[in-house]
FIFIVO-441826 format. One record per residue (C-alpha): z, x, y; residue in one letter. Coordinates in steps of 0.25 Angstrom, whole numbers, plus 5000, padded with zeros to 4 digits. Each point is the difference from the previous one (the first is absolute). Layout:
// residues N
Z | X | Y | code
Z | X | Y | A
...
END
This chain:
// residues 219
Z | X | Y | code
5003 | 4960 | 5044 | X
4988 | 5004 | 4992 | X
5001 | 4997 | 4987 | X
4992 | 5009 | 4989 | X
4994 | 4995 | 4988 | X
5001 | 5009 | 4987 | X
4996 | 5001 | 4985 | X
5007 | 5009 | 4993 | X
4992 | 5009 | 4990 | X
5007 | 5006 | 4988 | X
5000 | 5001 | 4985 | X
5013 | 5002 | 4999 | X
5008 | 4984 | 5001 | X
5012 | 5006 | 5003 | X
4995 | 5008 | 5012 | X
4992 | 4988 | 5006 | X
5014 | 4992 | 4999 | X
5007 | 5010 | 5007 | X
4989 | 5002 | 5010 | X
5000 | 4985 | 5004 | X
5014 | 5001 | 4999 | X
5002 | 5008 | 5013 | X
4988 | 4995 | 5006 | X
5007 | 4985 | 5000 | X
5013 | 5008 | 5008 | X
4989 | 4999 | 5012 | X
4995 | 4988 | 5005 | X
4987 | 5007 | 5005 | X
4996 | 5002 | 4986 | X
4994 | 4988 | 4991 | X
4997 | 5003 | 4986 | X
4988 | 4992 | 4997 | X
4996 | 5007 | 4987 | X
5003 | 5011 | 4989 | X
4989 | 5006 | 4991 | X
5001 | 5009 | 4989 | X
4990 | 5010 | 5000 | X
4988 | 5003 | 5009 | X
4990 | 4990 | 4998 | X
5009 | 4989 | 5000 | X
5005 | 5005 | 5014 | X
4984 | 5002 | 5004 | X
4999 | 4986 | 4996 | X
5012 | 4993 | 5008 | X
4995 | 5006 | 5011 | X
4988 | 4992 | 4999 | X
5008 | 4989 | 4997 | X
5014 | 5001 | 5010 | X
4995 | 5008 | 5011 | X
5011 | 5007 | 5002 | X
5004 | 5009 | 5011 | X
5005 | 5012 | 4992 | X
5000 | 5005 | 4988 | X
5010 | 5009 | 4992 | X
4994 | 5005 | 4990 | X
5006 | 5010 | 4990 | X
4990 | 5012 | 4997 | X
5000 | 5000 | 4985 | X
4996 | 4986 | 4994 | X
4992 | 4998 | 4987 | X
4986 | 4993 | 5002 | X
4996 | 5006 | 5014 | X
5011 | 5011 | 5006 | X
5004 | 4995 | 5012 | X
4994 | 5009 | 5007 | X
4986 | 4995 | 4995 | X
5006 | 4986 | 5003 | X
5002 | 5003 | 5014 | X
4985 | 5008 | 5001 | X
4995 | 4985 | 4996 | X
5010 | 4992 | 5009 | X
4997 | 5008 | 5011 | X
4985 | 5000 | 4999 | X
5000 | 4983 | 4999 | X
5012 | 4998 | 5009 | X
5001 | 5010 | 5009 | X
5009 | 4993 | 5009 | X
5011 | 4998 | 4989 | X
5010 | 5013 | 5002 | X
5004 | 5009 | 4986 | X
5012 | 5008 | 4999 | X
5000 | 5007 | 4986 | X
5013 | 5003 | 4993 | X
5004 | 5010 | 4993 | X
5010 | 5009 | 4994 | X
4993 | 5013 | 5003 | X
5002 | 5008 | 5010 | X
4988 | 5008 | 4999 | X
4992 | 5002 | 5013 | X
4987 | 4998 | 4991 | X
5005 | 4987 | 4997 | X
5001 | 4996 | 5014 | X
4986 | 5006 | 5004 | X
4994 | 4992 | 4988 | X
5006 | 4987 | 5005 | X
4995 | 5004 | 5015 | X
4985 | 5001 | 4994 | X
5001 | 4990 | 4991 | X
5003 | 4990 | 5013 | X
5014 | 4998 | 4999 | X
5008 | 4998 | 5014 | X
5012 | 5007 | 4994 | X
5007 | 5005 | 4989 | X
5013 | 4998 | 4997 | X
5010 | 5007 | 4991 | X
5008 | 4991 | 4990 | X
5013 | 5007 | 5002 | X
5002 | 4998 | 5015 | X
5012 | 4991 | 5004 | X
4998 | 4983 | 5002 | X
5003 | 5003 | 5015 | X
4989 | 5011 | 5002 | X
4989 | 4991 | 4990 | X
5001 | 4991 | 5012 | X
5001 | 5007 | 5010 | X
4984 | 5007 | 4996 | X
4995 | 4986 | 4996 | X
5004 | 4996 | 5014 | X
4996 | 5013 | 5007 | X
4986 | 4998 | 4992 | X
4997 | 4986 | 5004 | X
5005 | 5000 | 5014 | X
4993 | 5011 | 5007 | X
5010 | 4999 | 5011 | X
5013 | 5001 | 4991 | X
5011 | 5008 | 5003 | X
5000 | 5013 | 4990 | X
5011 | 5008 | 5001 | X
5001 | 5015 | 5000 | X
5010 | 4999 | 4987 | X
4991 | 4991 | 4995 | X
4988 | 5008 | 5001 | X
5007 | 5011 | 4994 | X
5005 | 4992 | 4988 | X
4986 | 4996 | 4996 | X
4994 | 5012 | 5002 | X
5007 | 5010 | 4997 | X
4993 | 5002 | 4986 | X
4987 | 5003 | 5007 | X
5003 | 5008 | 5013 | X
5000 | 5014 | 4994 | X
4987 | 4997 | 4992 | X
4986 | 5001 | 5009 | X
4989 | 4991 | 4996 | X
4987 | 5006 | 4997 | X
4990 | 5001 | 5011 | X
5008 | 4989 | 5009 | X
4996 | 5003 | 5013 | X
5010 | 5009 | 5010 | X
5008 | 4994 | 5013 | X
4990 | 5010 | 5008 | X
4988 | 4989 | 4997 | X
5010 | 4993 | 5010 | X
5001 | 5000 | 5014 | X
5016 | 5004 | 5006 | X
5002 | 4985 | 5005 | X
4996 | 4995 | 4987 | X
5009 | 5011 | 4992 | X
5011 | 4995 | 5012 | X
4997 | 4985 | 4993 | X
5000 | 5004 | 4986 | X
5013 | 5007 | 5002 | X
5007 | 4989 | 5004 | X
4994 | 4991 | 4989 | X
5005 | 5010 | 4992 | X
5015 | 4996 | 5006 | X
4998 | 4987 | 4997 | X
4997 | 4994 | 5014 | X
4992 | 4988 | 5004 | X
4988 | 5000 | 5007 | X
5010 | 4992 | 5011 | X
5008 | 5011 | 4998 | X
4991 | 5011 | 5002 | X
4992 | 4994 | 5012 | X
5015 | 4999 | 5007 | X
5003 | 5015 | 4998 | X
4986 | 5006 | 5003 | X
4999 | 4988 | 5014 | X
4986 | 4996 | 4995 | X
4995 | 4986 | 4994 | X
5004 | 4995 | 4987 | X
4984 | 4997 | 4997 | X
4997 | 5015 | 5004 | X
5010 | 5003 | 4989 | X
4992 | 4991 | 4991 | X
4988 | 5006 | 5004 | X
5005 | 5014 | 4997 | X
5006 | 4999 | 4985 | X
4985 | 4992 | 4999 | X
4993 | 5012 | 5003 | X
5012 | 5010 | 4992 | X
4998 | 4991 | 4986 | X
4985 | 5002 | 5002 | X
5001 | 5015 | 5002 | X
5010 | 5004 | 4988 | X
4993 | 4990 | 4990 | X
5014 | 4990 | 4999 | X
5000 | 4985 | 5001 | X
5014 | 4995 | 5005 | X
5012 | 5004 | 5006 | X
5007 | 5006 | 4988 | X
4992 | 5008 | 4996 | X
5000 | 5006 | 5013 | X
5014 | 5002 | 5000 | X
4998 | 5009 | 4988 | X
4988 | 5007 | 5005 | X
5012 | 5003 | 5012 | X
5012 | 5006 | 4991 | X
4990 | 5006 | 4991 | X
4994 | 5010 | 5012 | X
5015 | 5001 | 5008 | X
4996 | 4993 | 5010 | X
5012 | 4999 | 5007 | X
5004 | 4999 | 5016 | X
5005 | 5013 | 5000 | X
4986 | 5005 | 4996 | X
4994 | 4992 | 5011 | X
5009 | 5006 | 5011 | X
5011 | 4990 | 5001 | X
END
């Protein structure tokens, strides 16, 4: 089992507590730090090199999307997840810009935080339909400005993104289309490239916010 090294970014001591509370339920998880605004954060990364970050969106010193720009630009192998309590698709397209690897909403439940930490820091972790719907279900009726369309996409790669969309792993999906596992690889390579994404989540909401659905792909 991987285990994931996190600081916990918040101005709030009471969020932070609670965060690292339901992180210690999983052993995956390792607090290694807490800061309290968005230098302080830039800063331990510098110093803990940690493996994510959860960084709240509104801190005083630099916002934690300023934090994340800075992060991002010296460590750009450390992963961001911004948190917040808005569900505002501008929100979610700042934190995109601004680097983060997610975005997570404060009010989720325990069980569907991890389930997205999980999903975001193992490409091929299991995401579930219900699970995919929970977290994204704030944003699937709104359309990003000038995101690019599924058409850029060729129909084995819209076939690949559909089932990402479900949840399935990249074992998963090679089993179901009778191809290679690396093929699959290969494919969701050249899909992040083509719709501007970076990881696998992110995909999976670029898939329930087009409807991309089996039915609509003939099965």
């Amino acid at each position: 089992m991987n285990e994931y090294r996190v600081l916990i970014a918040d101005d709030h001591p009471m969020a932070r507590m609670a965060i690292r509370s339901l992180l210690d339920q999983d052993p995956s998880f390792r607090v290694i730090g807490e800061a309290s605004d968005g230098e302080e954060a830039y800063r331990l990364c510098g110093e803990l090199q940690p493996d994510l970050v959860l960084m709240d969106i509104n801190m005083p010193k630099w916002t934690g999307l300023e934090a994340t720009r800075e992060v991002k630009k010296a460590y750009p192998h450390i992963k961001v997840v911004i948190l917040s309590v808005s569900d505002d698709v501008a929100d979610l397209i700042s934190a995109i810009q601004f680097g983060a690897q997610g975005y997570l909403l404060k009010n989720l439940e325990p069980d569907d935080w991890i389930a997205y930490l999980h999903a975001l820091l193992d490409e091929d972790s299991d995401i579930s339909r219900e699970m995919a719907n929970r977290l994204l279900h704030h944003f699937r009726r709104q359309e990003i400005p000038d995101e690019p369309g599924p058409d850029v996409l060729t129909p084995r790669e819209r076939e690949i993104l559909m089932y990402v969309g479900e949840g399935k792993t990249n074992r998963e999906i090679s089993d179901q289309l009778i191809i290679a596992e690396n093929t699959v690889k290969n494919h969701i390579k050249n899909i992040l490239e083509k719709l501007q994404l970076t990881n696998r989540v992110q995909l999976a909401a670029y898939a329930a916010r087009h409807h991309l659905e089996k039915k609509q792909m003939g099965g």
